[in-house]
KOLGUMI-152469 format. One record per residue (C-alpha): x, y negated, z; residue in one letter. Coordinates in steps of 0.05 Angstrom, whole numbers, padded with zeros to 5 digits, always signed. Last residue first. Layout:
# residues N
XYZA
...
END
This chain:
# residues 429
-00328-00111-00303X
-00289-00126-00245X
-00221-00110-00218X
-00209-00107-00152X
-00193-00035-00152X
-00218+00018-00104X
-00171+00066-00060X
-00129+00012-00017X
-00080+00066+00022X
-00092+00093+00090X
-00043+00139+00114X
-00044+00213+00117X
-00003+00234+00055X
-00013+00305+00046X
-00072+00318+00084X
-00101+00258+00060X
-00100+00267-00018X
-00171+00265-00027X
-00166+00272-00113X
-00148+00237-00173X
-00200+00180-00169X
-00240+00183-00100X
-00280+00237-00079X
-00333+00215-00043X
-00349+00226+00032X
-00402+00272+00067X
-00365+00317+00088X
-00323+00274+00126X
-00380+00241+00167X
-00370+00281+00233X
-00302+00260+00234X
-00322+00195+00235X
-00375+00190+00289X
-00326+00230+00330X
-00270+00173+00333X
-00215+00222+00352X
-00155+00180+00316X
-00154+00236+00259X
-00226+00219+00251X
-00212+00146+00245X
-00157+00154+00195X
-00194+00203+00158X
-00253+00147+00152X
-00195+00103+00133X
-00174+00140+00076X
-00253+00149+00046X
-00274+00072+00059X
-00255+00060-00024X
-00302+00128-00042X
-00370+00092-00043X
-00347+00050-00100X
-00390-00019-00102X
-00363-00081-00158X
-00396-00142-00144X
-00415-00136-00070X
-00450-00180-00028X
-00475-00146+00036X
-00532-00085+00051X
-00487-00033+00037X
-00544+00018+00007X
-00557+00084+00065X
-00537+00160+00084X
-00487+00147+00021X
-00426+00175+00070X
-00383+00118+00065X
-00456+00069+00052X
-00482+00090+00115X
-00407+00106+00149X
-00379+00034+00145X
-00398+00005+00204X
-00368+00058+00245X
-00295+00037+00209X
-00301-00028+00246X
-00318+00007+00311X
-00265+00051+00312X
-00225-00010+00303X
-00255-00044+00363X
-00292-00099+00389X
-00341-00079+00450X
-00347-00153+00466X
-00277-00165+00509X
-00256-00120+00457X
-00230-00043+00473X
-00166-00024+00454X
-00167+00067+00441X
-00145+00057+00375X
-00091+00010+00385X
-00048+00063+00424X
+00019+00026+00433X
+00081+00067+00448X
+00129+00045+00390X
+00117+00103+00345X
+00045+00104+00349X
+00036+00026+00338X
+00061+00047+00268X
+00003+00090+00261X
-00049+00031+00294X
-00018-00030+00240X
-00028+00027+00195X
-00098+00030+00213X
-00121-00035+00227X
-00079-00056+00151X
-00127-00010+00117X
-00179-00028+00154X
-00175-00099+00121X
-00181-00058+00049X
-00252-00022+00070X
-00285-00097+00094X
-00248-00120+00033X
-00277-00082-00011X
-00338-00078+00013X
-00346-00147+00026X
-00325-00170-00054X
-00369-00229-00059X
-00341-00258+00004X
-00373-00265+00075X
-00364-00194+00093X
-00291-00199+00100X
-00296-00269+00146X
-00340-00232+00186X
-00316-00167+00198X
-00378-00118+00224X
-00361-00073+00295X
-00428-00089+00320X
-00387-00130+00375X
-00353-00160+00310X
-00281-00145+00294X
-00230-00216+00273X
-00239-00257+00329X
-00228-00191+00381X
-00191-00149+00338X
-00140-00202+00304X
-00093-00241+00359X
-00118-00202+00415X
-00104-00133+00401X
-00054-00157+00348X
-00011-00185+00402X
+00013-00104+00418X
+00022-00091+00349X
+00070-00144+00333X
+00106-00140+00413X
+00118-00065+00389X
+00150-00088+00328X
+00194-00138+00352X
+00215-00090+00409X
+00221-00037+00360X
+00276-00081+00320X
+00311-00020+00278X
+00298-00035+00219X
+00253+00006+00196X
+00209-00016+00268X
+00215-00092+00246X
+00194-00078+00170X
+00135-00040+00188X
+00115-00093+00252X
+00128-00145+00195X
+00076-00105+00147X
+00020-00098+00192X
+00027-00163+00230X
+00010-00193+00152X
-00035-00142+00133X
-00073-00167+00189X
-00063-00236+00174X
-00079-00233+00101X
-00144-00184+00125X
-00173-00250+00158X
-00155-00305+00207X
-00087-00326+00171X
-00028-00355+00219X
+00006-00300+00199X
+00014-00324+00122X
+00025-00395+00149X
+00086-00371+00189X
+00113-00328+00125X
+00095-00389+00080X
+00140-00428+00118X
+00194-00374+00124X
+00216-00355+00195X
+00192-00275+00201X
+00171-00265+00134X
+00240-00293+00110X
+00282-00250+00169X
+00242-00180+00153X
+00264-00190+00074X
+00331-00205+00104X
+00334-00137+00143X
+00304-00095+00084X
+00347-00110+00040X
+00398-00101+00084X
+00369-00024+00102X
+00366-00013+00027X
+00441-00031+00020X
+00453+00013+00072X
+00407+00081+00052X
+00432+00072-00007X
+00510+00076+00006X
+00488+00135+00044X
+00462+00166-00024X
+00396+00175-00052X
+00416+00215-00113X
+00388+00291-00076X
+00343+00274-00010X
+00370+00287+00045X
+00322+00268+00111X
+00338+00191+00072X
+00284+00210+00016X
+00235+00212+00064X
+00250+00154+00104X
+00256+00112+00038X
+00184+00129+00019X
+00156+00114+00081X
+00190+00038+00074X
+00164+00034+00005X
+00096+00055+00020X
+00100+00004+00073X
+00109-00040+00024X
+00032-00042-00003X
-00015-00090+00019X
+00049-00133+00048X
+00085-00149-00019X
+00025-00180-00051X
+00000-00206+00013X
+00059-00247+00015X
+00028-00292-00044X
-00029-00329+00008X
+00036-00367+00024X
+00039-00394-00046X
+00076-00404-00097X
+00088-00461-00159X
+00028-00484-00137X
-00009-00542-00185X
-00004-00537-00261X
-00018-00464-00261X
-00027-00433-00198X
+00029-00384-00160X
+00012-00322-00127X
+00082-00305-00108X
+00143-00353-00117X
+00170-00365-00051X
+00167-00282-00044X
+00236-00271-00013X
+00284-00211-00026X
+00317-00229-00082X
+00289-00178-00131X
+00354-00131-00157X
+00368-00127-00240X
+00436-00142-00253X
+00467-00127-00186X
+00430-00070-00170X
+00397-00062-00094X
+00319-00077-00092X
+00285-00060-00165X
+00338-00013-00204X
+00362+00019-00144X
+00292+00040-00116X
+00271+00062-00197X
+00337+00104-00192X
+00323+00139-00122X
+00251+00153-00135X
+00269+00186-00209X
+00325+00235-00172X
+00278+00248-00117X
+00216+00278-00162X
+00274+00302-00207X
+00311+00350-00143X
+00250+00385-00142X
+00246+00400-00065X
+00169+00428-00076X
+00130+00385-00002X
+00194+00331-00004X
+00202+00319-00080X
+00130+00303-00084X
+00126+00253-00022X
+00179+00226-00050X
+00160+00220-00125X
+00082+00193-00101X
+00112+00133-00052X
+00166+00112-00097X
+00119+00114-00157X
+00069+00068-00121X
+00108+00019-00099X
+00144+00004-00157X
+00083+00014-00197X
+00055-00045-00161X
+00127-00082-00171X
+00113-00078-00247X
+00039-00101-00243X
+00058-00164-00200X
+00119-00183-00237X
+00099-00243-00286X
+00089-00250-00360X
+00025-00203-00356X
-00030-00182-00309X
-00045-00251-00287X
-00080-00269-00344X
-00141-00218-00332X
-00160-00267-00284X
-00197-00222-00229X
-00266-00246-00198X
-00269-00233-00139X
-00278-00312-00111X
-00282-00358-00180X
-00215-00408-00164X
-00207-00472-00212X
-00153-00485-00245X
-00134-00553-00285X
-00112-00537-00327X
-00110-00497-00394X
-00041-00464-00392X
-00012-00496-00454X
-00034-00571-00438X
-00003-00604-00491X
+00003-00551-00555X
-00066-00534-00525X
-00098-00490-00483X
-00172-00466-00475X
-00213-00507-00413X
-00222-00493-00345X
-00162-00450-00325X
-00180-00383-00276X
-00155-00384-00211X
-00173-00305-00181X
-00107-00268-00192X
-00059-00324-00167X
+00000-00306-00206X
+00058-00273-00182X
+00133-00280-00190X
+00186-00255-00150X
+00257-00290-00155X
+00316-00248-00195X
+00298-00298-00250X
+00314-00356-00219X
+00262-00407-00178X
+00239-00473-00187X
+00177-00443-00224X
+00197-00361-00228X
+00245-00340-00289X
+00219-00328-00355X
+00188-00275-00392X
+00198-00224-00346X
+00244-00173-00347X
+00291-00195-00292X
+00244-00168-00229X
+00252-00094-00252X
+00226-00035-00273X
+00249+00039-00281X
+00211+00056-00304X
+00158+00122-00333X
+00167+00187-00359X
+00178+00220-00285X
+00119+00182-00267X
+00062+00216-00290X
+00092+00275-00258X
+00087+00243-00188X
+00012+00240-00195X
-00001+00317-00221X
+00054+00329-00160X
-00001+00295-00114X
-00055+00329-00149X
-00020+00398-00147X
-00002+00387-00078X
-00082+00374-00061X
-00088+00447-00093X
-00032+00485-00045X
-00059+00448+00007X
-00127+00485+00007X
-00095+00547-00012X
-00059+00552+00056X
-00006+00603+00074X
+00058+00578+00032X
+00049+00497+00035X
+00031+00512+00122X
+00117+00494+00125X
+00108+00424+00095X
+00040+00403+00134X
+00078+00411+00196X
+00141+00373+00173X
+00087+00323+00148X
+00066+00320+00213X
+00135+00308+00250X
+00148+00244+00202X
+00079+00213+00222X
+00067+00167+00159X
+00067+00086+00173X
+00135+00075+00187X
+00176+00141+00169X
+00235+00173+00213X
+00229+00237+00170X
+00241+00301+00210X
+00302+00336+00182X
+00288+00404+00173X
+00319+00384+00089X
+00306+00437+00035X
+00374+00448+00007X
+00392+00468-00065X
+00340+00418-00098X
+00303+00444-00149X
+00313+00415-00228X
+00358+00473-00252X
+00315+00523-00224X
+00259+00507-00261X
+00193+00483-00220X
+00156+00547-00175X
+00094+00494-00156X
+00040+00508-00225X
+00067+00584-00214X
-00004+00607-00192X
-00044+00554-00240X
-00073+00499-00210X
-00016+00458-00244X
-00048+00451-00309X
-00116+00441-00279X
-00083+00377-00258X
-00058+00351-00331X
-00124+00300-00342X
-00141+00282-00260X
-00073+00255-00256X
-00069+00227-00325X
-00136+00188-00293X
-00100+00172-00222X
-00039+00143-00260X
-00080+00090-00309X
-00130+00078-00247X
-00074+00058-00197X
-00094-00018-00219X
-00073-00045-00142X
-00124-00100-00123X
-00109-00171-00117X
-00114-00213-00053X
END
């Protein structure tokens, strides 16, 4: 699994902020509002549509909010100048695939020797665990359908708290561009993600770039379908079918079956992001049976009695990927609130539990005491989102421990956006 680089957007964030501290930093041009502020509650996947709808109308009496919307907007303004992207841009097309195909490169296979005018990649590979191949980052579509995600996520979420019509205007065309036009739309598979040089060319470790992050994607849509200006019914339908056959592959592909068949975070993320797709689609049953078989499926092999991850703290990363697993727990448990599961309060035939996962966390989340497991690249704040999560949930332990949590990059944007996203890069120095 590969990190999401955010830290380009989170530093012009943190640079034109102060800028929109000031008293009129939220009162945008009247030619750029929107003329009607939806009361539609957003049907969103990971997000609780009826909070945000709470969170919306406290905007005017509540200072606090007031600056965690000017680092959201700070966010969302970064984008405005940015995109659209799309799948066709790349060099050349996916291995055995076309160039509407997805194509990702295996972030930590790294070539052995330096290439030639006969062996132009340097093969053969070899895999160095954490450590990121700075290769990866061009000539395929992994960066571009990051921002993707990202964008989508921070112009909605914008346009919906201030009803600037270009916050929703930008999200609409960069969803266009990437999923629904003709000339430039991904096929909505990922046969071609992480591939190796000389050897794969994709994986089924490769739907974990899709499923860390979607359901940002699938939020995002929600909000922009409670009437969002340029995101039109038409949208909403092709998005829908996109979303439908992308459901179908994970659901019956190969590498879909061998990505849930995975007994770390890739199968969590995994149950995670088909129970998203299934309940955007209209399939609760699907994604109620998801979350439901997750209890046993992942939180008792997968959650210690002490609450540790196993296979996540047996890799040179273990913060980070003890931190980015719970990132899946807890969405997997928000989307589990719309279909009438409760994951939080499953119990473990040892003790095993999410709260209990995030519990292990608090020394080093709080900096009470040093994570005593393998870890190249440390940042206190990456456990921040799902320590929310937790408290939110009623886990007391956690809630007593927000105080005591860093920052991270760009600002706590939880009451705004209260789902878990990854926090930390993967990238190391």
């Amino acid at each position: 699994m590969s990190g999401r680089p955010r830290t380009a957007v989170l530093l012009a964030a943190l640079a034109t902020a102060a800028t929109l501290l000031a008293p009129s930093a939220h009162a945008a041009p009247a030619a750029t509002r929107s003329t009607h502020v939806t009361s539609t509650t957003a049907r969103t996947v990971v997000l609780d549509g009826a909070r945000l709808k709470r969170t919306r109308a406290r905007l005017g009496h509540d200072p606090r909010l007031r600056l965690t919307l000017a680092a959201l907007t700070a966010r969302a303004d970064a984008w405005l100048d940015q995109g659209p992207w799309t799948v066709v841009d790349k060099p050349k097309p996916a291995p055995g695939g076309d160039v509407h195909d997805y194509l990702s490169q295996a972030p930590y296979w790294w070539p052995t020797t330096a290439p030639t005018a006969g062996n132009p990649w340097g093969c053969p590979y070899v895999q160095r665990d954490g450590e990121r191949n700075p290769q990866v980052d061009s000539g395929t579509d992994r960066q571009d359908a990051e921002k993707v995600f990202d964008s989508v996520y921070d112009l909605s979420l914008a346009w919906y708290y201030t009803g600037r019509r270009d916050y929703a205007d930008k999200a609409g065309r960069i969803l266009r561009t990437w999923f629904l036009d003709p000339a430039t739309r991904m096929n909505p598979n990922l046969d071609h993600a992480q591939f190796i040089p000389c050897k794969y060319d994709g994986r089924a470790i490769g739907v974990i770039d899709f499923s860390q992050s979607y359901t940002s994607v699938l939020d995002a849509e929600a909000i922009l379908a409670t009437g969002a200006p340029g995101w039109s019914a038409k949208d909403r339908t092709a998005m829908d079918e996109w979303n439908a056959d992308f459901r179908d592959w994970l659901e019956n592909s190969d590498f879909g079956r061998q990505e849930g068949a995975a007994a770390n975070n890739h199968g969590t993320f995994y149950d995670m992001q088909l129970a998203a797709l299934a309940y955007a689609t209209g399939d609760t049953a699907l994604a109620r049976r998801t979350v439901l078989d997750a209890r046993a499926k992942r939180i008792d092999p997968q959650i210690a009695a002490d609450g540790g991850q196993p296979q996540e703290l047996a890799r040179t990363r273990s913060w980070h990927y003890s931190t980015f697993d719970l990132v899946a727990y807890t969405r997997l448990a928000a989307i589990g609130r719309h279909v009438g599961v409760d994951l939080w309060r499953y119990r473990g035939p040892d003790g095993q539990s999410v709260s209990k996962a995030v519990d292990y966390l608090l020394p080093a989340a709080t900096g009470a005491a040093a994570w005593p497991h393998p870890e190249l690249e440390f940042h206190r704040y990456a456990a921040s989102d799902v320590v929310h999560a937790a408290a939110d949930a009623g886990d007391q332990a956690a809630r007593a421990a927000l105080g005591e949590l860093q920052t991270p990059p760009g600002g706590d944007l939880w009451a705004l956006r209260p789902a878990a996203e990854q926090l930390d890069s993967i990238a190391t120095a």
